[in-house]
C-alpha positions in Angstrom: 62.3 -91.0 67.8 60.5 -90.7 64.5 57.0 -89.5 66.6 59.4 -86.8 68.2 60.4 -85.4 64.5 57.2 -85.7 63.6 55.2 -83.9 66.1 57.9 -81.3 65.9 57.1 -80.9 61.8 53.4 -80.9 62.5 53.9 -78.2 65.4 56.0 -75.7 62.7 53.4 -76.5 60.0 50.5 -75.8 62.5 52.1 -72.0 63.8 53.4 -71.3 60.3 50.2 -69.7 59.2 48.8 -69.0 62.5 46.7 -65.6 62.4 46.1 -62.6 65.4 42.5 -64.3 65.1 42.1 -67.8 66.7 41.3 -70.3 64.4 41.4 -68.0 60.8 44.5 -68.8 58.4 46.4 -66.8 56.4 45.0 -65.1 53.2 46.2 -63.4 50.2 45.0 -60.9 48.2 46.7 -59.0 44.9 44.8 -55.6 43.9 45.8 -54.0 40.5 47.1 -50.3 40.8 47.1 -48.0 37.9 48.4 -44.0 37.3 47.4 -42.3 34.7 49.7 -39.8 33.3 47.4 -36.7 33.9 47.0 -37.9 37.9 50.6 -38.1 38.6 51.2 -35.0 41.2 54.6 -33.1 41.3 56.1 -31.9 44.4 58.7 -29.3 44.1 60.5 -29.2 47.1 61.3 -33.1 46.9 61.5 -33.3 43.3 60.0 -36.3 42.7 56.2 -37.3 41.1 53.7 -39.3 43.4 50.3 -40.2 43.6 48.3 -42.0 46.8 46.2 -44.8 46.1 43.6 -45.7 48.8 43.6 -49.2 49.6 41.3 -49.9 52.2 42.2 -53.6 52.5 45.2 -52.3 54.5 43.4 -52.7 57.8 45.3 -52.1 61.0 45.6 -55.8 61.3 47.3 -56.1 57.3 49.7 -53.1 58.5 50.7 -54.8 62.2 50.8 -58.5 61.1 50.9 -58.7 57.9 53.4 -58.6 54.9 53.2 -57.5 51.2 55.2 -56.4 48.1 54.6 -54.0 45.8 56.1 -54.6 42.2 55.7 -52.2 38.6 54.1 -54.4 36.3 54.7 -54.2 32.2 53.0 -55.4 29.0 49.9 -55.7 31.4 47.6 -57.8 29.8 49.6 -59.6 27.6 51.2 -62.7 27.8 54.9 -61.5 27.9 54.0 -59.3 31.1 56.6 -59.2 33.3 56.9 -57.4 37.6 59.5 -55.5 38.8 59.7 -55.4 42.8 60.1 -52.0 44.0 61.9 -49.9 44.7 63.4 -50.0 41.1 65.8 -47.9 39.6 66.1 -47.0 35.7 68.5 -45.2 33.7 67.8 -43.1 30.8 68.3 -39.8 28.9 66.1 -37.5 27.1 66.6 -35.2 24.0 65.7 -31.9 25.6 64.1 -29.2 23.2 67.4 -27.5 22.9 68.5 -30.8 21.1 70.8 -31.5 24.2 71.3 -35.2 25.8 70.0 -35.0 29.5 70.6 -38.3 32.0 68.9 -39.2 34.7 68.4 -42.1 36.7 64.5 -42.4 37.5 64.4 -44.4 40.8 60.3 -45.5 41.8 59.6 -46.2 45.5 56.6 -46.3 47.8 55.5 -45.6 51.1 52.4 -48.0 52.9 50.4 -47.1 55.5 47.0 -47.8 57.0 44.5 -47.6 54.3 47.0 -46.4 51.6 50.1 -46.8 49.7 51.6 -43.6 47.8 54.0 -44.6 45.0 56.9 -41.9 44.5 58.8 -41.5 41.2 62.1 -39.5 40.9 64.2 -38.3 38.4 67.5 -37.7 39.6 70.1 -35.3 38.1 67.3 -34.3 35.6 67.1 -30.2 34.2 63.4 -29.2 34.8 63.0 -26.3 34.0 62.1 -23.5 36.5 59.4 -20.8 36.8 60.5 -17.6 36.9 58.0 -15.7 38.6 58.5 -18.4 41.5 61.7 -20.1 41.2 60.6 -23.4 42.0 61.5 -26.2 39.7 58.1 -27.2 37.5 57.8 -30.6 35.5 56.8 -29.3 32.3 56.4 -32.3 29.8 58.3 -34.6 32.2 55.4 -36.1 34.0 56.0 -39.9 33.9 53.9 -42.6 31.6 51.3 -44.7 32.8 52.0 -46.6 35.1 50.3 -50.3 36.6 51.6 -51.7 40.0 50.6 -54.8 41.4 50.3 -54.9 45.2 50.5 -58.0 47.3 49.3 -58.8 50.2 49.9 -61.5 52.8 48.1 -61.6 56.2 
């Protein structure tokens, strides 16, 4: 009875990591993602702030089989740095030039694909001002921080 439970342990352990490629086992990797404030881009019809990374460690294979999280990272560097899986959501306010209080709720998600990952930052319920030849809604001095992500991958 005891060989029975433990063939069956060693036949989960074996399959556990078991890869689309006989005999290879299951690696990790963590790559380091950073926006600078100048290279965030704005679209105006969603509202929101993004900016596409490519990562070409996201082979077909990563993307089909494999698994990974994407987290915003603070106090990089320093020994009370600290992750924050995504998507994350924040709430804040601003003093607008007018001297008024404006509240928002800044929510940061991504999308992954083959070969890429596109982080996405928006600001919900939040006044940016609009241009008037245009009409469209431009982010004026509300382009977010800098930003370092930490992406995690699992294949």
């Amino acid at each position: 009875m005891i060989w029975v439970a433990f063939a069956a342990l060693m036949s989960l352990i074996m399959t556990g990591c078991k890869s689309d490629e006989p005999g290879k086992k299951m690696r990790t990797e963590t790559l380091d993602l950073t926006v600078i404030q100048k290279d965030w881009q704005f679209d105006s019809e969603l509202m929101q702030f993004y900016y596409h990374f490519d990562v070409p460690e996201i082979t077909g294979n990563v993307y089909n089989y494999g698994t990974w999280t994407i987290c915003r990272e603070y106090n990089k560097g320093y020994k009370d740095a600290y992750q924050v899986a995504l998507p994350m959501s924040y709430f804040g306010h601003d003093t607008l030039q007018d001297g008024t209080i404006a509240y928002y709720t800044q929510h940061i998600d991504y999308r992954l694909g083959v070969g890429y990952v596109e982080v996405q930052v928006t600001n919900s319920d939040y006044p940016y001002p609009v241009d008037p030849a245009t009409g469209k809604p431009v982010p004026g001095d509300f382009t977010p921080e800098d930003m370092d992500f930490r992406l995690q991958l699992m294949y």
